[in-house]
PDB file with SEQRES, HELIX, SHEET and CRYST1 records, atoms N, CA, C and O in Angstrom:
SEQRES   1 A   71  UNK UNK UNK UNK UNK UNK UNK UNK UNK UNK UNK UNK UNK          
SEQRES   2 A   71  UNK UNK UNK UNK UNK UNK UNK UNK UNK UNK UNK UNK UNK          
SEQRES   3 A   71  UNK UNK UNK UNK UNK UNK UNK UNK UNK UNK UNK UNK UNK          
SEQRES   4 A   71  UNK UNK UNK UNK UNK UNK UNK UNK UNK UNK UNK UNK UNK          
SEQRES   5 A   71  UNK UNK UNK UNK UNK UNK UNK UNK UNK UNK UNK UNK UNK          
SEQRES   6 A   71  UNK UNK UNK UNK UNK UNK                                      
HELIX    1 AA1 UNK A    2  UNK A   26  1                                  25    
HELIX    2 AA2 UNK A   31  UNK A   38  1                                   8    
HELIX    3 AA3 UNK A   42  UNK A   48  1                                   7    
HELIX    4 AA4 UNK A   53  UNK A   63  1                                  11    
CRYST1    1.000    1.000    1.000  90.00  90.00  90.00 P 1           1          
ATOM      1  N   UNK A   1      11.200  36.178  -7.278  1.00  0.00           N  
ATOM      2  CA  UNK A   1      10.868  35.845  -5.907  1.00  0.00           C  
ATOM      3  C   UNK A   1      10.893  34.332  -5.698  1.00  0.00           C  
ATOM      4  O   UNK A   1      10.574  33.473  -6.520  1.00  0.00           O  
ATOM      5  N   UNK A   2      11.338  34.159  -4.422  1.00  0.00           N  
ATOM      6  CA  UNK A   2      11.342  32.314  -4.128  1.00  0.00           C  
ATOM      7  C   UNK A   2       9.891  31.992  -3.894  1.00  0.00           C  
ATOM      8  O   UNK A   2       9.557  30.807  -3.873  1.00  0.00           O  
ATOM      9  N   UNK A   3       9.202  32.729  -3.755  1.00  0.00           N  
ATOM     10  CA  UNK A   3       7.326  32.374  -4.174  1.00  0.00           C  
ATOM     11  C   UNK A   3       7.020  31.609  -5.638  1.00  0.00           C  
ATOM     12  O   UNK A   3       6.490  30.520  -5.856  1.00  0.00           O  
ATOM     13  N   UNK A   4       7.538  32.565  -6.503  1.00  0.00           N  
ATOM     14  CA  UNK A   4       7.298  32.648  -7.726  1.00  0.00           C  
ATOM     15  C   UNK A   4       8.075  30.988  -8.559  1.00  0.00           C  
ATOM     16  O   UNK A   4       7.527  30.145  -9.269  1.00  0.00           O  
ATOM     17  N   UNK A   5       9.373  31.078  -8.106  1.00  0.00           N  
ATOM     18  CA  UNK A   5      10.057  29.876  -8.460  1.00  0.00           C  
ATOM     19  C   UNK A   5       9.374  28.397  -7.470  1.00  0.00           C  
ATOM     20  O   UNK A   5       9.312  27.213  -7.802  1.00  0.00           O  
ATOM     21  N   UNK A   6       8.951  29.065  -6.221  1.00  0.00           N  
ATOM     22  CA  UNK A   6       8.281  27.631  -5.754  1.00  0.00           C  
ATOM     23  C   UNK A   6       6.588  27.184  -6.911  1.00  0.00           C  
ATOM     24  O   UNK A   6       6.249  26.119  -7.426  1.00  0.00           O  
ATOM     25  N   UNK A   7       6.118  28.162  -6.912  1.00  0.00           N  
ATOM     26  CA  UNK A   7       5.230  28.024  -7.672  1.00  0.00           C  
ATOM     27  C   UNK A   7       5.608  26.975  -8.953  1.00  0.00           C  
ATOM     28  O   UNK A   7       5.091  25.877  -9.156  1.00  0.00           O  
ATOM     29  N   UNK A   8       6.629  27.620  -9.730  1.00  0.00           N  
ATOM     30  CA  UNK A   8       6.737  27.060 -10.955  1.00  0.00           C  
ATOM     31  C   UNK A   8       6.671  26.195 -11.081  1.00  0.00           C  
ATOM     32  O   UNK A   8       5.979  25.416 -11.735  1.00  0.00           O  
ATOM     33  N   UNK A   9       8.208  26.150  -9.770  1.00  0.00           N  
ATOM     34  CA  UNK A   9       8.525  24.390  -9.614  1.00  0.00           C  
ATOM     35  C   UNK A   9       7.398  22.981  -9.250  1.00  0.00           C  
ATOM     36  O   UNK A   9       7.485  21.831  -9.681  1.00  0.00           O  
ATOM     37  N   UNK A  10       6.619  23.425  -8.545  1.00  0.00           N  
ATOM     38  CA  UNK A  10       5.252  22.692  -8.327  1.00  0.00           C  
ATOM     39  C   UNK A  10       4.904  22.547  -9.622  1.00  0.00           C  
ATOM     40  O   UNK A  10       5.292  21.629 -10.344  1.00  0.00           O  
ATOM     41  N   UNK A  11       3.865  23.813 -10.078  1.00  0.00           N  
ATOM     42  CA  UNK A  11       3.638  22.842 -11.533  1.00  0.00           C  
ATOM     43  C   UNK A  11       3.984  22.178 -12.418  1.00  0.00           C  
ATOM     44  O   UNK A  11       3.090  21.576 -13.012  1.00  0.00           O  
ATOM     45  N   UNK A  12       5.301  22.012 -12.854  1.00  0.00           N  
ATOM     46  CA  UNK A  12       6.692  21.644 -13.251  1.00  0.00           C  
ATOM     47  C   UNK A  12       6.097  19.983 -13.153  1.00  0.00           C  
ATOM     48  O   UNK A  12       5.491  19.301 -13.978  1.00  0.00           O  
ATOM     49  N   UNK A  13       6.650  19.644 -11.518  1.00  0.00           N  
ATOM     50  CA  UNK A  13       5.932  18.447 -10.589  1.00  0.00           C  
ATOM     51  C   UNK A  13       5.024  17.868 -10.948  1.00  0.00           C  
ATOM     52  O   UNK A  13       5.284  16.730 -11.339  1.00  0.00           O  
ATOM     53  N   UNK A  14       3.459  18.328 -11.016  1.00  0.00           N  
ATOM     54  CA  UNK A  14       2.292  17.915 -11.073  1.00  0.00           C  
ATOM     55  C   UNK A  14       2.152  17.746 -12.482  1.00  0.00           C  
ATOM     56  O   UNK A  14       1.276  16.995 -12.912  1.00  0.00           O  
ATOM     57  N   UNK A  15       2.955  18.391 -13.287  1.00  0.00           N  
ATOM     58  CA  UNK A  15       2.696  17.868 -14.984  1.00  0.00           C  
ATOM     59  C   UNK A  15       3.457  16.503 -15.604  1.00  0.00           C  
ATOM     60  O   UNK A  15       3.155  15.770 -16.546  1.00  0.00           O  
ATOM     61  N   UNK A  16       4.845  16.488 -14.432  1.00  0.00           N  
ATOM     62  CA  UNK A  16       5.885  15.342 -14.314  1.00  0.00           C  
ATOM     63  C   UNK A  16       4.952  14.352 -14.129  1.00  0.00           C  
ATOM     64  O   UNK A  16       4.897  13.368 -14.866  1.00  0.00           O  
ATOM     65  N   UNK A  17       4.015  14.587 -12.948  1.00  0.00           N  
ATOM     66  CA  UNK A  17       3.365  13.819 -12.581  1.00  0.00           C  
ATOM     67  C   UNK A  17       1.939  12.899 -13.504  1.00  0.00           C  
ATOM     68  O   UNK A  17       1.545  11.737 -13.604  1.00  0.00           O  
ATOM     69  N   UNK A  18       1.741  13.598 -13.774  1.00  0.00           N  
ATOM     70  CA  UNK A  18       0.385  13.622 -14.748  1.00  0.00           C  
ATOM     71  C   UNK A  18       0.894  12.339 -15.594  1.00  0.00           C  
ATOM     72  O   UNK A  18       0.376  11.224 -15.643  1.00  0.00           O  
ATOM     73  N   UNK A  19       2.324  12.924 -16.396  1.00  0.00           N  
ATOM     74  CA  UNK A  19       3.011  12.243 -17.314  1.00  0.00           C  
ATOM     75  C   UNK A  19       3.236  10.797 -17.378  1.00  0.00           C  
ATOM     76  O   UNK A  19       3.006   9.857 -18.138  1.00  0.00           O  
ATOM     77  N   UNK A  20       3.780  11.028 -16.256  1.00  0.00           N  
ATOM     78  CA  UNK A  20       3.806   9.170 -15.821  1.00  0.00           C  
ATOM     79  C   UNK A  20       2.790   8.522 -15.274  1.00  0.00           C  
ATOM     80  O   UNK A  20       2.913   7.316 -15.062  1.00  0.00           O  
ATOM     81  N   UNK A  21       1.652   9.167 -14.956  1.00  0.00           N  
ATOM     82  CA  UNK A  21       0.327   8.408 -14.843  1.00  0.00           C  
ATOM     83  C   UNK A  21      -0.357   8.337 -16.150  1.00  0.00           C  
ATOM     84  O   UNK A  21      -1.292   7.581 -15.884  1.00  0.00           O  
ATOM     85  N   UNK A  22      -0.471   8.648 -17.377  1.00  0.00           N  
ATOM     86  CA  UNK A  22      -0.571   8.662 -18.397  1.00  0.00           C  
ATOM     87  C   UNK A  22       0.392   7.292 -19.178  1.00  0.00           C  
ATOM     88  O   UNK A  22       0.058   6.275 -19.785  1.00  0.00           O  
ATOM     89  N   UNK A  23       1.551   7.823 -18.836  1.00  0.00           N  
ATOM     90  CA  UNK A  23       2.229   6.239 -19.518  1.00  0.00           C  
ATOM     91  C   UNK A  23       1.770   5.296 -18.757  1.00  0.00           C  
ATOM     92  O   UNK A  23       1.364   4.256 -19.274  1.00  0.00           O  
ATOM     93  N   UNK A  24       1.750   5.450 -17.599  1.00  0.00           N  
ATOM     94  CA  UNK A  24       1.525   3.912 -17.086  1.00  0.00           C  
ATOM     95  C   UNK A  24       0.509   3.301 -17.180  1.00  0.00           C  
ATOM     96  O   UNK A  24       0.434   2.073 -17.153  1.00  0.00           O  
ATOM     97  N   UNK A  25      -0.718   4.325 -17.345  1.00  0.00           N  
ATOM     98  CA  UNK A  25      -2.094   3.671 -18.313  1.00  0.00           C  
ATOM     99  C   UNK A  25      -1.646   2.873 -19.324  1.00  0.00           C  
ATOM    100  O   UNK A  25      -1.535   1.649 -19.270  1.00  0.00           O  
ATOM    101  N   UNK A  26      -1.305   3.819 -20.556  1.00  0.00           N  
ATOM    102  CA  UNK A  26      -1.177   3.195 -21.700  1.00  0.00           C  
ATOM    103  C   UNK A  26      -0.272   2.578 -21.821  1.00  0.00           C  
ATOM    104  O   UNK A  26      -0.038   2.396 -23.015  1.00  0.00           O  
ATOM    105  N   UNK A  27       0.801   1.867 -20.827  1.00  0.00           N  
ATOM    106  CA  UNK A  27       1.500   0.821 -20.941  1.00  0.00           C  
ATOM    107  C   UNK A  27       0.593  -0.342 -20.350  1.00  0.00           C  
ATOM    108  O   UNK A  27       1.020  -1.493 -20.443  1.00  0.00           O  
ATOM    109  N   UNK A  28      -0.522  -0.128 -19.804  1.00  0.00           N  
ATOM    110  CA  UNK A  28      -1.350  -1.394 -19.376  1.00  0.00           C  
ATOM    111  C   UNK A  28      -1.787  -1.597 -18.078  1.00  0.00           C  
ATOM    112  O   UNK A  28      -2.589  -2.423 -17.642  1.00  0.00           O  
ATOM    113  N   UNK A  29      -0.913  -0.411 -17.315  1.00  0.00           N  
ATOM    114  CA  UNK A  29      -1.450  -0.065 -16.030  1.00  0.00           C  
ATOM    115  C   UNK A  29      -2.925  -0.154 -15.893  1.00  0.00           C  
ATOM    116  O   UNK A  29      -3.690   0.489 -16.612  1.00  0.00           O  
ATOM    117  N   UNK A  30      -3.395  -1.145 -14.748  1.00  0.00           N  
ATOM    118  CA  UNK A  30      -4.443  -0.705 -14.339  1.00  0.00           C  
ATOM    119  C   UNK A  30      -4.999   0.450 -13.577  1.00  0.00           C  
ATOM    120  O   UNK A  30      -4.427   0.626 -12.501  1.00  0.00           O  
ATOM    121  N   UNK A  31      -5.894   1.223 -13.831  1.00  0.00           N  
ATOM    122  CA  UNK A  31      -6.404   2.527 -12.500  1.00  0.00           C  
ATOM    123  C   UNK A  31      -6.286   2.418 -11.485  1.00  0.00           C  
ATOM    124  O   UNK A  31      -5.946   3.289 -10.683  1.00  0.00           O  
ATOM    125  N   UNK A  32      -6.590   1.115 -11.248  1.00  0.00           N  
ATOM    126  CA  UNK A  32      -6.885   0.889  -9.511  1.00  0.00           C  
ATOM    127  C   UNK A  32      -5.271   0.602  -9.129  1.00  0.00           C  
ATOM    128  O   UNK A  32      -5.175   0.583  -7.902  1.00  0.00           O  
ATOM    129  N   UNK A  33      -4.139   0.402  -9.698  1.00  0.00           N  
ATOM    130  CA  UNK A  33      -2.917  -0.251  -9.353  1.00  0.00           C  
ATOM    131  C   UNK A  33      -1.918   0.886  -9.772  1.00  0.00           C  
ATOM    132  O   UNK A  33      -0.696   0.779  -9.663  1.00  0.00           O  
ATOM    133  N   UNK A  34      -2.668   2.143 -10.334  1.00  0.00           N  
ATOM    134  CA  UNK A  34      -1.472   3.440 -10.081  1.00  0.00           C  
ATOM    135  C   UNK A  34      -2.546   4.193  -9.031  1.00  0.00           C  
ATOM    136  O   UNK A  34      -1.699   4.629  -8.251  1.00  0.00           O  
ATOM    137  N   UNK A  35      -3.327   4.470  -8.690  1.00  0.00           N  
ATOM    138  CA  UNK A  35      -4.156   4.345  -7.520  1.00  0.00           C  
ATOM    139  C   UNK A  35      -3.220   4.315  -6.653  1.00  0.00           C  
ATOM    140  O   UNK A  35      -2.642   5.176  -5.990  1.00  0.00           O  
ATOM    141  N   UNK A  36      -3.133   2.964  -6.771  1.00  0.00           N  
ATOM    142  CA  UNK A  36      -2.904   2.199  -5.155  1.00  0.00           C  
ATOM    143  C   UNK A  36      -1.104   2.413  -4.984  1.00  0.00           C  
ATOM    144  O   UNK A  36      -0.427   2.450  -3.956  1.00  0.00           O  
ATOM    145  N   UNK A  37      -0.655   2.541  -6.578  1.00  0.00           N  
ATOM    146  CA  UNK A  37       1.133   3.369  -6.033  1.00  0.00           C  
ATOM    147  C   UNK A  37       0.956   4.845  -5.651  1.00  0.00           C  
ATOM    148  O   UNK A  37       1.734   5.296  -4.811  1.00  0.00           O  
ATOM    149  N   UNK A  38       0.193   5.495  -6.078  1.00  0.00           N  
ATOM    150  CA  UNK A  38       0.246   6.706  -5.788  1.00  0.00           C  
ATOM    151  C   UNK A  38      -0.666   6.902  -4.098  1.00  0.00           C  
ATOM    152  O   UNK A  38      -0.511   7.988  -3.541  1.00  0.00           O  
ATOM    153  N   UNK A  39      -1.357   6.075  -3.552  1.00  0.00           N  
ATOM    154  CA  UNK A  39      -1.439   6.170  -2.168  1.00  0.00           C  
ATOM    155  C   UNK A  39      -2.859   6.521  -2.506  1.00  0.00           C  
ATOM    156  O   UNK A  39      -3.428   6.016  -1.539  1.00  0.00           O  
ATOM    157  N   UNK A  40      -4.036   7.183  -3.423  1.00  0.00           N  
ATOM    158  CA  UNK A  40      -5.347   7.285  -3.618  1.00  0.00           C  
ATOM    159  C   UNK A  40      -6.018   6.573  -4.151  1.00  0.00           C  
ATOM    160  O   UNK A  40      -5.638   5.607  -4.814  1.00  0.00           O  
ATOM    161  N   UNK A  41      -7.376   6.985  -3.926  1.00  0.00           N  
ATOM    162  CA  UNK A  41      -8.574   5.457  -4.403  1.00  0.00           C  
ATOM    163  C   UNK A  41      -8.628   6.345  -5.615  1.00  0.00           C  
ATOM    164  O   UNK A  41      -8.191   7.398  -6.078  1.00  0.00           O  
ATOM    165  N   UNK A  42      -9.556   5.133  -5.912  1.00  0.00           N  
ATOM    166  CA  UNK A  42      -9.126   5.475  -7.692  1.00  0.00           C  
ATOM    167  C   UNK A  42     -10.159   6.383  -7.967  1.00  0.00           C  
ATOM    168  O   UNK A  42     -10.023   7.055  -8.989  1.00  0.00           O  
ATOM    169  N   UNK A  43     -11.613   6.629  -6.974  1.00  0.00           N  
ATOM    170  CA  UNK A  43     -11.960   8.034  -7.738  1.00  0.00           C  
ATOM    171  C   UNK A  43     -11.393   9.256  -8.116  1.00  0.00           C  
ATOM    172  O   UNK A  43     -11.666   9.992  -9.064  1.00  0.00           O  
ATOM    173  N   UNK A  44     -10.136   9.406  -6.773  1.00  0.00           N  
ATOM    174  CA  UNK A  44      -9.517  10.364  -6.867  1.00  0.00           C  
ATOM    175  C   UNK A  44      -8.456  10.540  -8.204  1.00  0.00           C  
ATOM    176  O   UNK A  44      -8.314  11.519  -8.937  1.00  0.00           O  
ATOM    177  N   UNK A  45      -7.891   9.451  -8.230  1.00  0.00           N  
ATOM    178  CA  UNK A  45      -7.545   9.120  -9.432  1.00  0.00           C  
ATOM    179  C   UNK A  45      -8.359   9.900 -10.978  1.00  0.00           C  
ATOM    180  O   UNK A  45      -8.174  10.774 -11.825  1.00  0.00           O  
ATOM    181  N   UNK A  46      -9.130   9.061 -10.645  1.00  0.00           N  
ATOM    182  CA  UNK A  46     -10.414   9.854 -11.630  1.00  0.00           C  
ATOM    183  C   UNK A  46     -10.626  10.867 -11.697  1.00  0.00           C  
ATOM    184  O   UNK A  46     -10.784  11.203 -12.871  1.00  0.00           O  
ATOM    185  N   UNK A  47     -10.757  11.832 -10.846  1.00  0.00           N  
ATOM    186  CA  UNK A  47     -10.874  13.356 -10.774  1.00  0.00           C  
ATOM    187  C   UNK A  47      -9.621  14.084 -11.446  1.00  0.00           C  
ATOM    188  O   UNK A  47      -9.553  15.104 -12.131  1.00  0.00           O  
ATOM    189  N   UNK A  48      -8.578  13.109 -10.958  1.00  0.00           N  
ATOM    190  CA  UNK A  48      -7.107  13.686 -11.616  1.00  0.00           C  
ATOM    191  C   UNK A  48      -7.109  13.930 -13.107  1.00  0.00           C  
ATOM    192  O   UNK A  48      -6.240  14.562 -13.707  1.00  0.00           O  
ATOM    193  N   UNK A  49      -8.260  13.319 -13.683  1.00  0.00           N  
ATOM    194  CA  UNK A  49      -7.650  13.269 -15.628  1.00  0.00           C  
ATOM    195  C   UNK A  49      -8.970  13.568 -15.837  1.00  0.00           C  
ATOM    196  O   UNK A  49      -9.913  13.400 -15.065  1.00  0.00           O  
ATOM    197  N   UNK A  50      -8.959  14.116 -17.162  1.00  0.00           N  
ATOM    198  CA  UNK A  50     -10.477  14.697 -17.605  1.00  0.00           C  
ATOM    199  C   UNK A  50     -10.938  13.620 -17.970  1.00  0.00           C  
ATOM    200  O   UNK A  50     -10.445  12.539 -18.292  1.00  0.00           O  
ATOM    201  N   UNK A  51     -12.438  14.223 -17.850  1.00  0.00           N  
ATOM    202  CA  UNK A  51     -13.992  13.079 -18.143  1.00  0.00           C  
ATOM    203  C   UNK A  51     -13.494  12.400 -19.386  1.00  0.00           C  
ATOM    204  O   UNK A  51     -13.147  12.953 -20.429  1.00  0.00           O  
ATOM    205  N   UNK A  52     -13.514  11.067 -19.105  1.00  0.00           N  
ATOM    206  CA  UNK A  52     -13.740  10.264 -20.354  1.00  0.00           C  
ATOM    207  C   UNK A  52     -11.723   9.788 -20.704  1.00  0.00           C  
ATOM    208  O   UNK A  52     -11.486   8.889 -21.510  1.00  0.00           O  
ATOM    209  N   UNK A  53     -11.063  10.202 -20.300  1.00  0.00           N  
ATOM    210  CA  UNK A  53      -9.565  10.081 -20.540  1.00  0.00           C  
ATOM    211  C   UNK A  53      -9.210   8.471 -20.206  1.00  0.00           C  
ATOM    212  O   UNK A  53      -8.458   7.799 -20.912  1.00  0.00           O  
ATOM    213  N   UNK A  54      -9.845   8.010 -19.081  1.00  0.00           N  
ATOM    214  CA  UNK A  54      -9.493   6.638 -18.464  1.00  0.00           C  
ATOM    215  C   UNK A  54      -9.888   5.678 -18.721  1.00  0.00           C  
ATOM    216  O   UNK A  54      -9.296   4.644 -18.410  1.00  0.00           O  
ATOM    217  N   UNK A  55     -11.328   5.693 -19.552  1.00  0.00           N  
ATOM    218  CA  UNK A  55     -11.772   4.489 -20.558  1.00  0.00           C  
ATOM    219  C   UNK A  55     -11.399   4.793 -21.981  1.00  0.00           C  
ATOM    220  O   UNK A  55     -11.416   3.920 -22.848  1.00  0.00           O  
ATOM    221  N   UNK A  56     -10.947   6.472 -22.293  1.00  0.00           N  
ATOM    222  CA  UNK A  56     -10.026   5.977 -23.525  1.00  0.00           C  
ATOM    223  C   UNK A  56      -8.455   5.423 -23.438  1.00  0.00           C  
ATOM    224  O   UNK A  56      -7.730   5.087 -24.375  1.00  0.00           O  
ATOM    225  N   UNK A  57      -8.238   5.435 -22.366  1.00  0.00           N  
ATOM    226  CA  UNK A  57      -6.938   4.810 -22.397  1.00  0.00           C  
ATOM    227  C   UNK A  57      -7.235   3.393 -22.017  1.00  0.00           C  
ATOM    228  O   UNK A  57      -6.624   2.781 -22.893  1.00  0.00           O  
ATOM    229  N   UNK A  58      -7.564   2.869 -21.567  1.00  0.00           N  
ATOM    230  CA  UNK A  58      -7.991   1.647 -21.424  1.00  0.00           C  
ATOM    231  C   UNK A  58      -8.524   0.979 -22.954  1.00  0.00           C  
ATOM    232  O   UNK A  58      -8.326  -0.226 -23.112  1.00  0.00           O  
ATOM    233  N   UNK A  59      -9.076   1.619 -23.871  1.00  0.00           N  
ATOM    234  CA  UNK A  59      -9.172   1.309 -25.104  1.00  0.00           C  
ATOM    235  C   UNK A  59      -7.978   1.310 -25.803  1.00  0.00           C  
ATOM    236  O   UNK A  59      -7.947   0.279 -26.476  1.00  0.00           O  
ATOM    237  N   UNK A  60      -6.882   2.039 -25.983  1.00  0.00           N  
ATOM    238  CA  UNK A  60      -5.404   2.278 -26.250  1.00  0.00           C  
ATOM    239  C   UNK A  60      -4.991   1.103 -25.751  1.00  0.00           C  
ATOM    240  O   UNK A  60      -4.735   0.242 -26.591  1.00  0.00           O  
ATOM    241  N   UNK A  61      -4.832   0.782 -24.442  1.00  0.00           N  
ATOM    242  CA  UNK A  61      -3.746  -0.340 -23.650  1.00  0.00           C  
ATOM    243  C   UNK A  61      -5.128  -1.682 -24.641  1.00  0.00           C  
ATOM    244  O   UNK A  61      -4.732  -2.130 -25.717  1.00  0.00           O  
ATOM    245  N   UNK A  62      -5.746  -1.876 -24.422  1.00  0.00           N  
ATOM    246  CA  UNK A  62      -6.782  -2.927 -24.871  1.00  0.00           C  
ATOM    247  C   UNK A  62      -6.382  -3.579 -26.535  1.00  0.00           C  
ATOM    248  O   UNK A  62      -6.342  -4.790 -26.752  1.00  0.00           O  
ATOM    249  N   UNK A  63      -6.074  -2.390 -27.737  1.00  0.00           N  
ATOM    250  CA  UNK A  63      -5.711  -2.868 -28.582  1.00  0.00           C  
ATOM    251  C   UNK A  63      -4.177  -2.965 -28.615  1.00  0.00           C  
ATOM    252  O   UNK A  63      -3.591  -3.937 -29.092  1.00  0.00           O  
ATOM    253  N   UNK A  64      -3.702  -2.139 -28.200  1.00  0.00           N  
ATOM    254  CA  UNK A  64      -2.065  -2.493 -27.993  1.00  0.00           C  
ATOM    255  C   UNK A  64      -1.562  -3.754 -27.646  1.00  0.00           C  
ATOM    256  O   UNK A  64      -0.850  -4.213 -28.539  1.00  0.00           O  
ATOM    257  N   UNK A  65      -1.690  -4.538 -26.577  1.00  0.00           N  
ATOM    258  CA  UNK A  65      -2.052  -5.202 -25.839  1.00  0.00           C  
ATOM    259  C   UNK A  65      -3.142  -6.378 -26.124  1.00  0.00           C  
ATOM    260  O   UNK A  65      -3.153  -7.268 -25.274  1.00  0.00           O  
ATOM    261  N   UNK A  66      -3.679  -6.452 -26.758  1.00  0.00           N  
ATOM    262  CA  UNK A  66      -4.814  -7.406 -27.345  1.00  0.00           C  
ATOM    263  C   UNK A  66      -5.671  -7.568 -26.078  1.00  0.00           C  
ATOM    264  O   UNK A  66      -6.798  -7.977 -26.354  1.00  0.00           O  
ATOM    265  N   UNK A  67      -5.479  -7.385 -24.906  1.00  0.00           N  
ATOM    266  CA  UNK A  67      -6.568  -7.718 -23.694  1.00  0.00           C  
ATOM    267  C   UNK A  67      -6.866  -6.627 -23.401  1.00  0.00           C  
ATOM    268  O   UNK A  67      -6.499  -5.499 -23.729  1.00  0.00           O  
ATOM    269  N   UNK A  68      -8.150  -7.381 -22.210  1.00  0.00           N  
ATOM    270  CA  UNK A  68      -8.489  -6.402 -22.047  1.00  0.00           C  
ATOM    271  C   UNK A  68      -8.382  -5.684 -20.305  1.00  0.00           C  
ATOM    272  O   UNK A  68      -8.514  -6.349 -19.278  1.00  0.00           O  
ATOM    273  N   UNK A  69      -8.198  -4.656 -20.353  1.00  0.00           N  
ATOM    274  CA  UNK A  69      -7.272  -4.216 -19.317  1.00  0.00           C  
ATOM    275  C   UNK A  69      -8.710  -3.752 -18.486  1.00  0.00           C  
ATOM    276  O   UNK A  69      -9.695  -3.916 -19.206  1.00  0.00           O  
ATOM    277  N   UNK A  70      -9.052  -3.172 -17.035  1.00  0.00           N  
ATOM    278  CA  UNK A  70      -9.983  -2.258 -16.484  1.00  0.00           C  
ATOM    279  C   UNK A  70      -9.855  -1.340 -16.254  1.00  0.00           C  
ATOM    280  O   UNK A  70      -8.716  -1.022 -15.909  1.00  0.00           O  
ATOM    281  N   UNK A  71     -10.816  -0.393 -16.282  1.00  0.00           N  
ATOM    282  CA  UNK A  71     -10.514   1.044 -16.719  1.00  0.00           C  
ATOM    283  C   UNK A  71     -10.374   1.408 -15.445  1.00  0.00           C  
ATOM    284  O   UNK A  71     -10.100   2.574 -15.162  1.00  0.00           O  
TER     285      UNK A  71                                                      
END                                                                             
């Protein structure tokens, strides 16, 4: 059914999505500055990734990186 394939295709999307908000953390992205590309405040942001995911990535980009980045 074209239900079934729209479905997929969405989640498909939102995991695409996930993906590259994930790299762009741990490439050094700040929260508030994929936030602000993706058009939401950054709680929402926050709600997007499980508890505790965004100050461990911020620890990741921090030693990678030697600075220190905001979570």
């Amino acid at each position: 059914m074209a239900t079934d394939e729209s479905s997929e295709l969405l989640s498909e999307l939102k995991a695409v999505k996930m993906l590259l908000i994930l790299q762009a953390m741990t490439s050094g992205c700040q929260q508030k500055h994929v936030a602000a590309a993706l058009g939401v405040s950054e709680a929402t942001l926050s709600r997007m990734l499980p508890k505790g995911l965004g100050k461990d990535l911020a620890r990741v980009s921090e030693r990678r990186f030697g600075t220190e980045q905001g979570a």
